[in-house]
C-alpha positions as CSV (number, residue, x, y, z in Angstrom):
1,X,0.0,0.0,0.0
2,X,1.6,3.3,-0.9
3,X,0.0,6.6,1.2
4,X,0.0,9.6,-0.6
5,X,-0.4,13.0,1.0
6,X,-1.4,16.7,-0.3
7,X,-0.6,19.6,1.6
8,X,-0.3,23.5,1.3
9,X,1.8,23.9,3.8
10,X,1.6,28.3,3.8
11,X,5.1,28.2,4.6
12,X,7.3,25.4,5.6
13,X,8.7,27.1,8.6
14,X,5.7,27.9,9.7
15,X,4.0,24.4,9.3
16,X,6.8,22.7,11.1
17,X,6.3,25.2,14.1
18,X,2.7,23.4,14.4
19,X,3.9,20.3,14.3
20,X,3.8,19.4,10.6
21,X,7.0,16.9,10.7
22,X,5.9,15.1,13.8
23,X,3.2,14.2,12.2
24,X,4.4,13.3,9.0
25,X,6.4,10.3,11.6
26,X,3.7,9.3,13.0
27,X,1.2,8.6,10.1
28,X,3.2,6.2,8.0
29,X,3.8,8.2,5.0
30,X,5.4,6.9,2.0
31,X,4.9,10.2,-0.3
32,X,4.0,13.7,0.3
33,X,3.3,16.4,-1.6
34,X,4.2,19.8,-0.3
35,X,3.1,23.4,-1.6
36,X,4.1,27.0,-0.5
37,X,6.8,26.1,0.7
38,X,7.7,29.9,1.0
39,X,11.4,28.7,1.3
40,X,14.8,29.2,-0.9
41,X,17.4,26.0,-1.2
42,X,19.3,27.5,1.3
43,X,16.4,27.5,3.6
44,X,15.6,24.1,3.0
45,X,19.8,22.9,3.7
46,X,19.8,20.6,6.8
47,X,16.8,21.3,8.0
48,X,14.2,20.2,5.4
49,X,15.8,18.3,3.2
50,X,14.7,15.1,4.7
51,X,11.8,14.9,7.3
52,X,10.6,11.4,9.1
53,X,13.2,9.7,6.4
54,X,11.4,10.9,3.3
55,X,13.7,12.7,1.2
56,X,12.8,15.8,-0.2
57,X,13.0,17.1,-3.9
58,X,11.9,20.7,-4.2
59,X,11.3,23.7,-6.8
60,X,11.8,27.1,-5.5
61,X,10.6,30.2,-6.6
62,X,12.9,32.8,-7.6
63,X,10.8,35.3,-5.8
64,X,12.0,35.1,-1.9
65,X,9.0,33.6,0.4
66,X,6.9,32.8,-2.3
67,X,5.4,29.8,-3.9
68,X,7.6,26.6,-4.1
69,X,6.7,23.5,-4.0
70,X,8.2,20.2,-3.2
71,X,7.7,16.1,-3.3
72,X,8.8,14.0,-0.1
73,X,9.1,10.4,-0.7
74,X,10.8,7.0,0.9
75,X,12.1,5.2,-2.4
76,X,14.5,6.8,-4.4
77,X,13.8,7.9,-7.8
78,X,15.2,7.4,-10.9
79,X,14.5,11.1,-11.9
80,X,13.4,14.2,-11.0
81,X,12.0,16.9,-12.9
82,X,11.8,20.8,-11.6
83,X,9.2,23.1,-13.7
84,X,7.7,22.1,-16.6
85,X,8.4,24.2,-19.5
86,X,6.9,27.5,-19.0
87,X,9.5,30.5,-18.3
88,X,6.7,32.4,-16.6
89,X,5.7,29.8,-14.1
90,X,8.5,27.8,-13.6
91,X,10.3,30.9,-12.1
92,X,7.6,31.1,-9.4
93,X,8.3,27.4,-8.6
94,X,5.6,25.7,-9.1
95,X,5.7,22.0,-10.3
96,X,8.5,19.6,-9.3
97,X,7.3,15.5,-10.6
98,X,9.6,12.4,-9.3
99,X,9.6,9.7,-11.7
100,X,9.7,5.5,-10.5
101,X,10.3,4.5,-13.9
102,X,10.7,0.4,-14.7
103,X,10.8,-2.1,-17.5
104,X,7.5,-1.9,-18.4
105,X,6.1,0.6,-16.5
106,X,6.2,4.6,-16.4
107,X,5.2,6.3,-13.1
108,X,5.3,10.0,-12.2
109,X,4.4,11.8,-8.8
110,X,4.3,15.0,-9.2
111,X,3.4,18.3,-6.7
112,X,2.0,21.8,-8.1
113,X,0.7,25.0,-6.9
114,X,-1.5,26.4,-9.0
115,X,-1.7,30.2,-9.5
116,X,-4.7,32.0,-7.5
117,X,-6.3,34.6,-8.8
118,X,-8.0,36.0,-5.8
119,X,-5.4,38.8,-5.3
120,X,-6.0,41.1,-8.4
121,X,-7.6,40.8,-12.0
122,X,-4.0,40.8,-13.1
123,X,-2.7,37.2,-11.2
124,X,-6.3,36.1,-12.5
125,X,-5.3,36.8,-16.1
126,X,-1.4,34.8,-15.1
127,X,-4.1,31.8,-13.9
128,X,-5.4,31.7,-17.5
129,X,-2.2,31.7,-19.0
130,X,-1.1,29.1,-16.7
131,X,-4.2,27.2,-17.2
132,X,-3.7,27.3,-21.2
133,X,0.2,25.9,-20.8
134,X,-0.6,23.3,-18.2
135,X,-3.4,21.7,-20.0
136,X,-0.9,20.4,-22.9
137,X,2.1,19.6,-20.8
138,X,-0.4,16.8,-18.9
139,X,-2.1,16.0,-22.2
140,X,1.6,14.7,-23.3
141,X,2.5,13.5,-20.4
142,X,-0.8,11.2,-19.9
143,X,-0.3,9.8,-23.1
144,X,3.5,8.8,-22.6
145,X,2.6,7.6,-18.8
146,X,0.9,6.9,-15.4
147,X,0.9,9.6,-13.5
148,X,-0.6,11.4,-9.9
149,X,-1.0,15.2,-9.4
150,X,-1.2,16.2,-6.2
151,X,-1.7,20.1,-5.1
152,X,-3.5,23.1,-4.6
153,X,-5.2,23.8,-7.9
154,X,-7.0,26.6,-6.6
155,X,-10.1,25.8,-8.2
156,X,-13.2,24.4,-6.6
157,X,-15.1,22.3,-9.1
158,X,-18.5,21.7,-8.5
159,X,-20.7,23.2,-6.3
160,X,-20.4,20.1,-3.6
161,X,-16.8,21.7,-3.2
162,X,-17.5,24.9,-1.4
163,X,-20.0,25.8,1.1
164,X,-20.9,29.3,-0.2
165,X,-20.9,28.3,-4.5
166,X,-24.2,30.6,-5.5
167,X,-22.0,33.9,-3.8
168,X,-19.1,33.1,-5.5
169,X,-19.5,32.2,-9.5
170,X,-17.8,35.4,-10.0
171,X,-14.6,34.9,-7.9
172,X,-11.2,33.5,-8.4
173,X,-11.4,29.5,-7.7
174,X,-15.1,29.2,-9.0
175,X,-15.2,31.2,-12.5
176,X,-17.4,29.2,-15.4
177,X,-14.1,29.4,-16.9
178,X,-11.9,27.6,-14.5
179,X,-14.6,25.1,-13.8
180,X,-14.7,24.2,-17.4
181,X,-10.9,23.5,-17.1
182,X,-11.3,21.0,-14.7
183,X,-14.1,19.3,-16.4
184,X,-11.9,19.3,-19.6
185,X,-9.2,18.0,-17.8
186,X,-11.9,15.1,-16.0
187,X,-13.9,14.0,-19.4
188,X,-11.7,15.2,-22.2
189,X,-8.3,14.0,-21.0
190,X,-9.6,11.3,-18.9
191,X,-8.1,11.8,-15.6
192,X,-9.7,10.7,-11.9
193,X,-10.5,13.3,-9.3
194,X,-9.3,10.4,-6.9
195,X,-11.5,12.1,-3.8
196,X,-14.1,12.3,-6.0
197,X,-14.3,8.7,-7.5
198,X,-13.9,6.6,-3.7
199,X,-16.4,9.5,-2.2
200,X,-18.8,11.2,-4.6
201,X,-21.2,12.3,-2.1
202,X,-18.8,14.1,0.1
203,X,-19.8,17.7,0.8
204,X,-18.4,19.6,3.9
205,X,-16.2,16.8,4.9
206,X,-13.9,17.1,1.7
207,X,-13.0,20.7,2.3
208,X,-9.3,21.5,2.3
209,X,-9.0,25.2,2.9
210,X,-10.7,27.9,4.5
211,X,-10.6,31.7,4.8
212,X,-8.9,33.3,8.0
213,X,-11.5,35.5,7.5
214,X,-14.5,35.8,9.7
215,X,-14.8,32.0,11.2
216,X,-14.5,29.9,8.3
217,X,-12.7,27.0,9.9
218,X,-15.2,27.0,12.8
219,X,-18.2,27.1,10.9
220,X,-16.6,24.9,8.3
221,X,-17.1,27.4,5.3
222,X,-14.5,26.0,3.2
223,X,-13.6,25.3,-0.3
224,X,-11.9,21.5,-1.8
225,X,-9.3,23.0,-3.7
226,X,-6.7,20.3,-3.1
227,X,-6.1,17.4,-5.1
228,X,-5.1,13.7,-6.3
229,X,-5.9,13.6,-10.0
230,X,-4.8,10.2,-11.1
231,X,-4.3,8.7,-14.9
232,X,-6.8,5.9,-14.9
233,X,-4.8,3.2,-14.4
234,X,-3.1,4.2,-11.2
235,X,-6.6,5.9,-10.1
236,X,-8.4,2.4,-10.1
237,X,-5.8,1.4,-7.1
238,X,-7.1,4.2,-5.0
239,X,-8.7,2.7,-1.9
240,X,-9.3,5.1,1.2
241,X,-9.1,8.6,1.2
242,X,-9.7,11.4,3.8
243,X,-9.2,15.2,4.9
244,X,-7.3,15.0,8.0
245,X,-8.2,17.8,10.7
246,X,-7.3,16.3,14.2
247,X,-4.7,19.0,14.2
248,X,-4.2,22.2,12.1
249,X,-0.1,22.8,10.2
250,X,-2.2,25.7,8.3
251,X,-5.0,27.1,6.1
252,X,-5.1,24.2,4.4
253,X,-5.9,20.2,5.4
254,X,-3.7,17.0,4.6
255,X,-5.5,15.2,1.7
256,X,-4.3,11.4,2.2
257,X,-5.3,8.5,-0.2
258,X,-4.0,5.1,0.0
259,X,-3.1,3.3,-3.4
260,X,-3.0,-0.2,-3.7
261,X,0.9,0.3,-5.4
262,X,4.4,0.0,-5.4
263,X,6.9,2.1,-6.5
């Protein structure tokens, strides 16, 4: 069984000071995505480069305490790939994918932080651009091999995903337009919303982040904007999965699903 965890960590100093990496030991991790890292490589030198003996492989933003994401995992890899192509986004450090490749068989994990928009129309304008290149890179790389995305896409789906949907079709993370790119990705490319295939009925329950605003987390006004989207294959080993909230590392909750895999 291979356990696979999501996280936006809002800052990876910050998360640890919760508690993040004692957690991480005990809960039998085998692979862990990690986003916002907020962190440079020097940052991450002898104190984050390994945590709970998963090694760490990590794209940073250029930008100082901004974006970066990074991939934790127990088997060594046979490659590792930081950005994916796009000057723009890959400067702000936002995709890093570990490959597992065998005879016969090639695997990717990979971690990404998708843009938000929420800030200013201009970073919701660098969302559609990123959109537009990201939707090709995974088109070529779901036809040359298995894969799972795990991250923050920033984008609630359907209106099961977020507790307030009807007051917030016009905002960043709910637009017609950034719905439709999930449901292209879904039904035109053929990838699993993993949550969404073991649980379809989850509502409140599947939320990953809420607002520090007002009392979101209290109330449980949140949004599931975090993610294991699977290429079929590897998506039909999926066997549990679940938001864990017993204690809080930051704004957003661990997604974990168990795979019935091997690396």
């Amino acid at each position: 069984m291979l356990r696979l965890v999501s996280l936006n960590l809002n800052g990876i100093r910050s998360a640890a000071s919760k508690g993040w990496a004692e957690w991480v030991a005990a809960s039998q991790i085998d692979c862990m995505g990690v986003q916002e890292l907020k962190a440079q490589a020097s940052d991450l030198a002898g104190r984050f480069e390994t945590v709970s003996g998963l090694a760490g492989h990590f794209h940073c933003a250029e930008k100082k305490g901004y974006s970066g994401v990074g991939l934790y995992t127990r088997e060594t890899p046979s490659e590792v790939i930081a950005g994916f192509g796009s000057p723009e986004f890959d400067a702000e450090g936002r995709y890093v994918e570990v490959r597992f490749d065998k005879p016969g068989r090639k695997l990717s994990l990979i971690s990404c932080y998708f843009p938000s928009g929420s800030s200013s129309e201009e970073r919701q304008q660098a969302k559609f651009r990123f959109l537009a290149d990201f939707r090709p890179h995974l088109a070529q790389l779901a036809a040359e091999r298995e894969f799972v995305l795990v991250g923050d896409v920033n984008i609630a789906h359907r209106e099961i995903d977020l507790r307030n949907w009807k007051s917030n079709q016009k905002n960043s993370g709910f637009t017609p337009e950034e719905r439709a790119w999930m449901t292209a990705l879904l039904d035109g490319l053929g990838l699993v919303d993993v949550h969404r295939r073991l649980r379809p009925e989850d509502g409140g329950e599947a939320y990953t982040w809420w607002s520090n605003r007002g009392e979101a987390w209290a109330k449980n006004v949140g949004w599931r904007i975090d993610y294991q989207l699977a290429t079929p294959g590897i998506a039909a080993t999926a066997r549990t999965v679940s938001v864990y909230k017993d204690q809080r590392f930051s704004d957003h909750a661990p997604l974990v699903v168990d795979y019935d895999l091997s690396l």
